[in-house]
C-alpha positions as CSV (number, residue, x, y, z in Angstrom):
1,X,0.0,0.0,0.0
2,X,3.0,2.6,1.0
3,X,4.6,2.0,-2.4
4,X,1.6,2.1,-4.3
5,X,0.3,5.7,-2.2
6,X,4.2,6.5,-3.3
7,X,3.7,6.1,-6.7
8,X,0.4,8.2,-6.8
9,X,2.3,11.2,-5.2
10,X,5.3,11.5,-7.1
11,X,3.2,11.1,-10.1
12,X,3.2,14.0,-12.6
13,X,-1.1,13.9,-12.7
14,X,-1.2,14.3,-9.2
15,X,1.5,16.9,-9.0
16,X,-0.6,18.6,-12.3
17,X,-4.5,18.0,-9.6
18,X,-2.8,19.8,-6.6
19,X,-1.5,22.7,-9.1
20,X,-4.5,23.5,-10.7
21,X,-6.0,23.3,-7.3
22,X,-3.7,25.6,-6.2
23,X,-4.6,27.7,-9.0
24,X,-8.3,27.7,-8.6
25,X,-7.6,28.5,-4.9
26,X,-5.8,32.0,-5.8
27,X,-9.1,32.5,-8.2
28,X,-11.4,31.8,-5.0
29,X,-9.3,34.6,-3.0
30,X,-9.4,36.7,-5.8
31,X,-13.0,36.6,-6.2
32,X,-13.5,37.6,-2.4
33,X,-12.3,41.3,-2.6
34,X,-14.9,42.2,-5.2
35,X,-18.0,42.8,-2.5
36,X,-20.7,41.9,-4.8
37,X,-19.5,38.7,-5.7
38,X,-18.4,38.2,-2.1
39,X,-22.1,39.3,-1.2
40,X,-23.6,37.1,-3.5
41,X,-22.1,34.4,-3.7
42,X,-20.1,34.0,-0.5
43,X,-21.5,30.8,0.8
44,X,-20.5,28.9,-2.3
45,X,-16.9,30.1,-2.4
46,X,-16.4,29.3,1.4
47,X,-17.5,25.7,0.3
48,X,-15.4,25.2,-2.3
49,X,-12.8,26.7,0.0
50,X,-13.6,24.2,2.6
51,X,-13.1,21.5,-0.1
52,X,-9.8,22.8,-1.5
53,X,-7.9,22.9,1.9
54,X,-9.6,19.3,2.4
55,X,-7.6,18.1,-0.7
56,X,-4.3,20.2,0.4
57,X,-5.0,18.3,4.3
58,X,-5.3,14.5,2.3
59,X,-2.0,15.3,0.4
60,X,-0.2,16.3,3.5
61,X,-1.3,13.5,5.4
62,X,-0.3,11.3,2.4
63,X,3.3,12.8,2.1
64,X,3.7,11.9,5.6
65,X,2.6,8.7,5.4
66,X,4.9,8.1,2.5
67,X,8.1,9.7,3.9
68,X,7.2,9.8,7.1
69,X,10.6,11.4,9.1
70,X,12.1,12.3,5.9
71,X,9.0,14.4,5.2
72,X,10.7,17.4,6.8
73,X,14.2,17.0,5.4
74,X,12.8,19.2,2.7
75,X,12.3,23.3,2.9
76,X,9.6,23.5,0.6
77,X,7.5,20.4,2.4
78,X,7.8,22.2,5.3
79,X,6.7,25.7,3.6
80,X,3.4,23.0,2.5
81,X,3.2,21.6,6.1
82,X,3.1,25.2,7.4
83,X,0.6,26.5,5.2
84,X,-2.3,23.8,5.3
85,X,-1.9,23.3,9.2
86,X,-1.6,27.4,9.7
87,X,-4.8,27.4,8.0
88,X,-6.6,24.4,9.3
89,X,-5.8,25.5,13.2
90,X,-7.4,29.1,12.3
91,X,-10.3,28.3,10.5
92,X,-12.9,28.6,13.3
93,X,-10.4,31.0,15.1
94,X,-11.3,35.0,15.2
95,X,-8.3,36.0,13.8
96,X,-9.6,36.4,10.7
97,X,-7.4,38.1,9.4
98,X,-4.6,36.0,10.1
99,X,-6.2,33.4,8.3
100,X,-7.0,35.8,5.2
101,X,-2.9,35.7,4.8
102,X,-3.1,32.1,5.1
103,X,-5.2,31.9,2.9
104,X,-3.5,34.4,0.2
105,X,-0.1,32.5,1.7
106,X,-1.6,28.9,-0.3
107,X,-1.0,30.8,-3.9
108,X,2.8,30.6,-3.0
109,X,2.3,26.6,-3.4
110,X,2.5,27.1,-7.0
111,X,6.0,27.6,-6.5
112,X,6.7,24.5,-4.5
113,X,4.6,22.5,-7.1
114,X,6.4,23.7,-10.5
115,X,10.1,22.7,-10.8
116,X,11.4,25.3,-12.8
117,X,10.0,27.7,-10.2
118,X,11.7,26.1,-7.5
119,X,15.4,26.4,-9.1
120,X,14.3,30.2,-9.5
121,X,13.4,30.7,-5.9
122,X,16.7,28.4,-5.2
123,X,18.7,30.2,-7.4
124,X,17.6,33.9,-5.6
125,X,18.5,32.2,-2.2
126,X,21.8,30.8,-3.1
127,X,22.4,34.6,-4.8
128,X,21.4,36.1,-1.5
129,X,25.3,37.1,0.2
130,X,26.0,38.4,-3.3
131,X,22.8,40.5,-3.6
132,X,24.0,41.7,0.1
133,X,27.4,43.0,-0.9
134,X,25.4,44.7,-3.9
135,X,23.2,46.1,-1.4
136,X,25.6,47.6,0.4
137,X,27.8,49.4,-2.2
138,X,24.7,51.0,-3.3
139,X,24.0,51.9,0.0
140,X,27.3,53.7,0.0
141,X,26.8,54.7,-3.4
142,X,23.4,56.7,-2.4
143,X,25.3,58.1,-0.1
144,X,28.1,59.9,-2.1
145,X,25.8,61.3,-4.3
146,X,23.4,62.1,-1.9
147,X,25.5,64.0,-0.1
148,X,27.0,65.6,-3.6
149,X,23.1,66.5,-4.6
150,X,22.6,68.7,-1.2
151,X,25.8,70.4,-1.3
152,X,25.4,71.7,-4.8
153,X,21.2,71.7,-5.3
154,X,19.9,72.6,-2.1
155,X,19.9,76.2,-2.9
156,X,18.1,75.2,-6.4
157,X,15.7,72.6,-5.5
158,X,15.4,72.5,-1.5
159,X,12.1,70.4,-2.1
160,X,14.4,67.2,-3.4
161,X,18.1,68.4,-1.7
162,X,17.3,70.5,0.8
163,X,19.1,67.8,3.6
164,X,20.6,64.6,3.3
165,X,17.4,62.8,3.9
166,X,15.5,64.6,1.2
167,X,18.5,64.0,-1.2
168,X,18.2,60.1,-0.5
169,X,14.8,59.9,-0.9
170,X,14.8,62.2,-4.4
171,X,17.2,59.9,-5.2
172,X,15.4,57.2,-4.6
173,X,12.7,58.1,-7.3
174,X,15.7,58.7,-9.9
175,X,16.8,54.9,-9.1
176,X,13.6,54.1,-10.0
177,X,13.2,55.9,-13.2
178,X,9.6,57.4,-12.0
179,X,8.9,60.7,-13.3
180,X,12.2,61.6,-12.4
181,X,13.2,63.7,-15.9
182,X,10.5,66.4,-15.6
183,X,10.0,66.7,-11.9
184,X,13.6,66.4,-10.6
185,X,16.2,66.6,-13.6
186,X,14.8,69.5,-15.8
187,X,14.3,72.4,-13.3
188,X,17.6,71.5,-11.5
189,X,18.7,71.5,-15.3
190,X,17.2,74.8,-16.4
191,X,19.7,76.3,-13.6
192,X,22.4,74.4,-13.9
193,X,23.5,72.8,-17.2
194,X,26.6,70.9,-15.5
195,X,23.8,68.8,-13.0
196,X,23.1,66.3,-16.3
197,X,26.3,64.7,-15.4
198,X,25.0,63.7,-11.8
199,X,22.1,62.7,-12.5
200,X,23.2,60.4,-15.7
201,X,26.3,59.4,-14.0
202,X,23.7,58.2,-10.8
203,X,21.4,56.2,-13.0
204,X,23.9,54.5,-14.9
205,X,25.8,53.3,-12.1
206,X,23.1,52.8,-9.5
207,X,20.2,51.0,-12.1
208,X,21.7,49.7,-15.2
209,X,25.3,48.1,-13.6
210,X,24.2,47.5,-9.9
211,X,20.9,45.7,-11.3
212,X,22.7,43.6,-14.0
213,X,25.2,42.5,-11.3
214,X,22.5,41.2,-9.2
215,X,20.3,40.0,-12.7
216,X,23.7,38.1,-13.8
217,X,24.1,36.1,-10.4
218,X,20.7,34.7,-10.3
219,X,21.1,33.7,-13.6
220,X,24.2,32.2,-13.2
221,X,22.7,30.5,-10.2
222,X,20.4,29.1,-12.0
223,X,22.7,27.4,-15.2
224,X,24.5,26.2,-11.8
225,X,20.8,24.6,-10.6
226,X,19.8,23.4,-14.4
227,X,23.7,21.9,-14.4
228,X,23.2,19.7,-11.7
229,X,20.3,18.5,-12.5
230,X,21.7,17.7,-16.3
231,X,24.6,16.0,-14.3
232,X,22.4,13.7,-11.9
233,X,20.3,13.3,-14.4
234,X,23.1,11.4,-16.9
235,X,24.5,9.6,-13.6
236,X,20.9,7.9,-13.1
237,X,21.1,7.0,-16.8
238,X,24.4,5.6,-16.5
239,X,23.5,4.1,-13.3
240,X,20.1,2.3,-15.5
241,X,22.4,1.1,-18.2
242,X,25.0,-0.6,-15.6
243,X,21.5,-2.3,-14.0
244,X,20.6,-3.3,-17.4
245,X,23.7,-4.3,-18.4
246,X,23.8,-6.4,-14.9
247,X,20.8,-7.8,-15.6
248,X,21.8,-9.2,-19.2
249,X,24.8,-10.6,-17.2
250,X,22.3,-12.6,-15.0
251,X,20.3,-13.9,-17.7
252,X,23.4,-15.0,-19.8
253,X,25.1,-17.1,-16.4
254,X,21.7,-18.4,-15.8
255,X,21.1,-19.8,-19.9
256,X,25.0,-21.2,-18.9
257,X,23.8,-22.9,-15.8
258,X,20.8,-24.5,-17.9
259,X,23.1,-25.7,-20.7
260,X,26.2,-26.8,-18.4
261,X,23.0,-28.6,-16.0
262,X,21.4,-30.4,-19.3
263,X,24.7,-31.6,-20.6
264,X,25.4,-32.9,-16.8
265,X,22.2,-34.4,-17.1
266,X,23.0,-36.3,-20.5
267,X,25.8,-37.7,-18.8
């Protein structure tokens, strides 16, 4: 029965059910911030809710009975395992809200469902200390230029450099490329036509290079991911071949045995 239950779960239809499951749970949630469907309907959807979490509860339970200890040797079982029983223990609770997030929390799933997702979320973890290094010579970065920006455009534009804080945060909307030409760049322009090189000089080094850095290491994370799976995935190959191969072996000694035991036999 355990290797047959085993079977069923690491099967690619029942991976495929729980996914669109998952899927129809994010439509369900979605549905309940528009009031008049939540109105009129609101019955039905906490029903098929109800129904939903039931199927999320039977694959838990399965998993566990399949892998029992090693269940939780895996992060994103454990992510599952935290989800269903989060929202099973406050379902009848009147933190309501808490369960709302629990709720919104089962979309995630998809993540844990869908491999390719999972070496993307891998991939951003493993890219993490580098993302913190970038992180921090930005920070430093923001701070040269914010400090540059108040020294020479308070007078002009006190409203974006008047102090160090306002500096950081006009530069801020720069970084993000939001409306920063007309409301920051041109008037600081119009009064002084040296200021393009800050502000150019900013972008290019903050945006384009400091977000390609951290772009190119999840990427590169990710061939490292798709790599290793290539590579176990040829070892289990070879590893089939040898057993094949083995198993030829055995059926070759064994036609010996029955030729050496009928010639015996003539004898």
């Amino acid at each position: 029965m355990k290797e047959s239950l085993k079977q069923i779960v690491e099967s690619a239809r029942f991976n495929t059910f729980i996914t669109v499951l998952i899927l129809i749970n994010a439509l369900l949630v979605g549905l309940e911030t528009y009031p008049s469907i939540a109105e009129n309907y609101g019955s039905w959807l906490l029903i098929l809710d109800i129904i939903i979490l039931a199927f999320f509860t039977l694959e838990i339970l399965a998993k566990l009975f399949v892998y029992r200890a090693k269940f939780f040797g895996n992060a994103w079982n454990n992510f599952d395992f935290i989800i269903v029983v989060g929202s099973l223990i406050l379902y009848n609770s009147p933190f309501i809200s808490v369960l709302r997030i629990f709720r919104v929390l089962r979309v995630l799933r998809t993540v844990s469902t869908i491999p390719s997702l999972r070496r993307v979320v891998t991939a951003l973890f493993m890219a993490i200390p580098t993302i913190t290094s970038v992180i921090l010579l930005m920070s430093i970065i923001f701070y040269v230029y914010a400090v540059i920006g108040t020294f020479f455009y308070a007078d002009i534009e006190p409203e974006y450099f008047g102090d160090l804080g306002l500096s950081l945060i006009s530069l801020f909307q720069i970084f993000t490329l939001e409306s920063w030409a007309s409301g920051i760049f041109r008037p600081v322009f119009a009064a002084e036509p040296w200021s393009w090189l800050y502000f150019i000089s900013f972008i290019i080094v903050s945006t384009f290079l400091m977000i390609n850095l951290i772009v190119g290491e999840i990427v590169n994370n990710a061939q490292k991911i798709s790599d290793e799976i290539d590579k176990e995935t040829a070892e289990l190959e070879g590893i089939k071949e040898d057993t094949s191969e083995i198993e030829d072996l055995r059926k070759e000694v064994g036609e010996l045995k029955s030729m050496i035991q009928t010639l015996v036999d003539r004898k």
